[in-house]
C-alpha positions as CSV (number, residue, x, y, z in Angstrom):
1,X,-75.1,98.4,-47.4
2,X,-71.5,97.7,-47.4
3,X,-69.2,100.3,-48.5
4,X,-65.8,100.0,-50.5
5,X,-63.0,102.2,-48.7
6,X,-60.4,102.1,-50.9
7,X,-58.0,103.5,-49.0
8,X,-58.1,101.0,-46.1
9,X,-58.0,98.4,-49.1
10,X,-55.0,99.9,-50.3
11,X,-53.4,101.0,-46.9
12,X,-54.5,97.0,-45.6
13,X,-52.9,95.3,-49.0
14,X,-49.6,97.3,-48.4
15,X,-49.2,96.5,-44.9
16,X,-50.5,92.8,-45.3
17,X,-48.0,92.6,-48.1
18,X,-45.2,94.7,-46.2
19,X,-45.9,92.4,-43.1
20,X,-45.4,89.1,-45.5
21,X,-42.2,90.1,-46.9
22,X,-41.1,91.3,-43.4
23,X,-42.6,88.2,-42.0
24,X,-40.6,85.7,-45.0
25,X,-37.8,87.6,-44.3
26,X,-37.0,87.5,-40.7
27,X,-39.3,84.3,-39.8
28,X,-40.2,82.0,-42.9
29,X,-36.5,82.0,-44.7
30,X,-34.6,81.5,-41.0
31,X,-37.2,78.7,-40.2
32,X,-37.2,77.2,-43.6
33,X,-33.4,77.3,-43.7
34,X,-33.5,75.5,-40.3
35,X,-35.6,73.1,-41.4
36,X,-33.8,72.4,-44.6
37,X,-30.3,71.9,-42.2
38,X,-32.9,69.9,-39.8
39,X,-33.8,67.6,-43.0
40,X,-30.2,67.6,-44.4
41,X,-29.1,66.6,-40.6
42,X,-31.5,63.7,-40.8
43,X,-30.7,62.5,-45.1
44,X,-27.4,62.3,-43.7
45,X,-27.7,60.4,-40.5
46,X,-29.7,58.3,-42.6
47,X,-26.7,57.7,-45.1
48,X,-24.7,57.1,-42.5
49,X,-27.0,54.5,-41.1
50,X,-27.2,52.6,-44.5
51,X,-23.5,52.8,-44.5
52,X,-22.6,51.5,-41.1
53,X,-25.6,48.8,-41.7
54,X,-24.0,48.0,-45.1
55,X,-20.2,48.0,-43.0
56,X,-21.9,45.7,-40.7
57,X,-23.0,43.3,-43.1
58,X,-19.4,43.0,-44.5
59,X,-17.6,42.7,-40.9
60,X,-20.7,39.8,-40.3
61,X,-19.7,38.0,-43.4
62,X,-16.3,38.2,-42.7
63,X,-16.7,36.9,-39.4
64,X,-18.4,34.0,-41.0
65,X,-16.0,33.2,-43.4
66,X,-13.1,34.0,-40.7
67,X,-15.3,31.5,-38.5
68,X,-15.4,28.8,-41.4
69,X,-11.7,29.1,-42.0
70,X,-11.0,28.3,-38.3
71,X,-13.6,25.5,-38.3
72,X,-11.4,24.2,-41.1
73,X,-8.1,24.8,-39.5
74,X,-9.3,22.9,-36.1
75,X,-10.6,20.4,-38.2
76,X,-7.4,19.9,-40.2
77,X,-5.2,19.9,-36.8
78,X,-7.3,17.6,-35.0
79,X,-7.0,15.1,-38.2
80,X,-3.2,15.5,-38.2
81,X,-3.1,15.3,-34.3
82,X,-5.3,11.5,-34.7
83,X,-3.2,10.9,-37.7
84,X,0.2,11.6,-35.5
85,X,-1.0,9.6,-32.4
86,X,-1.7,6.8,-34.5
87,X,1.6,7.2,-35.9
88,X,3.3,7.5,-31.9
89,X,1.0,4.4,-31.3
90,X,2.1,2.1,-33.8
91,X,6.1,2.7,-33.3
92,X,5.6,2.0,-29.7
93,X,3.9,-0.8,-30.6
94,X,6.7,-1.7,-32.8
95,X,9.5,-0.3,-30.2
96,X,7.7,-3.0,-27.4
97,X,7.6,-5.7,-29.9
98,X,11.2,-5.2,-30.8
99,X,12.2,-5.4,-27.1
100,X,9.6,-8.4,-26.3
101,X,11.9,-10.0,-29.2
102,X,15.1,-9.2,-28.3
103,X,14.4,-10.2,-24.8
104,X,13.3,-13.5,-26.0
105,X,16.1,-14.1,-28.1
106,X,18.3,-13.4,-25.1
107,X,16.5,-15.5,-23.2
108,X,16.7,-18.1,-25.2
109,X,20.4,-17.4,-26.0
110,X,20.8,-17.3,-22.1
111,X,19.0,-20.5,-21.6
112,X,21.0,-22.5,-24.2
113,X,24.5,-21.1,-22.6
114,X,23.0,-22.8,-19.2
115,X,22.4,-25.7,-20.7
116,X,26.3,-25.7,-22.7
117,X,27.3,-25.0,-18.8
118,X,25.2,-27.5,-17.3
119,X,26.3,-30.6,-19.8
120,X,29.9,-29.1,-19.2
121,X,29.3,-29.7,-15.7
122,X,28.1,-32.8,-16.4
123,X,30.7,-34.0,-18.7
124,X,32.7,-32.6,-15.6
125,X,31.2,-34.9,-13.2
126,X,30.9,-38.0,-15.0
127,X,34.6,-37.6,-15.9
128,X,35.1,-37.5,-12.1
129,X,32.8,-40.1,-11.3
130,X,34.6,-42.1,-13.9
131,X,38.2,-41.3,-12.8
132,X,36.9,-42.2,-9.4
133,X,35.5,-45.5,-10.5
134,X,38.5,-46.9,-12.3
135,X,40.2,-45.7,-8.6
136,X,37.7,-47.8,-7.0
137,X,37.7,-50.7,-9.4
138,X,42.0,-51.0,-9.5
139,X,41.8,-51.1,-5.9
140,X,40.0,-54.2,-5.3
141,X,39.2,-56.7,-8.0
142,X,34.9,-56.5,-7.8
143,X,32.9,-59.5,-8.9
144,X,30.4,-59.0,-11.4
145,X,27.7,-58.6,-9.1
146,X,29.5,-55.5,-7.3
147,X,30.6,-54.3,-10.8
148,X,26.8,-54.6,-11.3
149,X,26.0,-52.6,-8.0
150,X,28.7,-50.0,-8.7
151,X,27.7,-49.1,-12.1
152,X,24.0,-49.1,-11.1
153,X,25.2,-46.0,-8.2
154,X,27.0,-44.6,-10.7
155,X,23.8,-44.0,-13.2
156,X,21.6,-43.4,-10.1
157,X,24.0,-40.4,-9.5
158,X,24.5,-39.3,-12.9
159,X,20.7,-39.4,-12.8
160,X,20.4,-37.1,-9.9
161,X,22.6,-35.2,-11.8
162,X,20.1,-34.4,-14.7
């Protein structure tokens, strides 16, 4: 049968223990604190992660609401822009009008001084036809019918004239 030696029992528990404090001390505790800097490493890269994510987020929104406010801002500029080229349009419409008036005014002013100049000249003529005509007529006595004839010329030229 099996016999009991106590004093390998007792000389095996000591060293087995001896070996596991040995063994904790030199192996387990300098792994174990490794692994707890190893999971501490990780927790806070994890943090960190969550915090840039979270950071990330934030910039994102901002961008979109930095985005929006632009959107606004071109739309507001192209607005005024339309607004202000409607404005330049109508005053050069205006301006052109003004100047299609004035010219016709001058025109017109223009037209009736040549017609003032051209009855002057008229009035001019007929009072030299006139003066030549009473010339004509004191230098010979005419008959009727060559006072007839001579007046007739004299509306046929005055007629030309016009």
């Amino acid at each position: 049968m099996l016999q009991l030696n106590w004093g390998t029992m007792i000389f095996q528990a000591v060293a087995f223990i001896a070996l596991m404090l040995l063994v904790s001390k030199f192996a387990l505790r300098p792994m174990l604190g490794v692994l707890k800097k190893r999971q501490d490493y990780i927790d806070e890269q994890i943090s960190s992660a969550e915090k840039n994510r979270e950071q990330a987020e934030k910039l994102v929104a901002e961008q979109r609401e930095a985005l929006e406010a632009a959107r606004g801002e071109a739309k507001e500029i192209l607005e005024r822009t339309k607004s202000q080229k409607e404005r330049e349009a109508e005053e050069i419409i205006k301006g052109a009008q003004e100047r299609a008036e004035r010219m016709i005014k001058e025109a017109t002013s223009e037209i009736a001084m040549e017609k003032e100049k051209a009855l002057a000249e008229l009035r001019d003529e007929v009072g030299r036809l006139t003066v030549l005509l009473a010339s004509k007529v004191m230098e010979k006595e005419l008959d009727e019918k060559e006072q007839a004839k001579l007046v007739d010329r004299y509306l046929d030229r005055v007629g030309e004239l016009q």
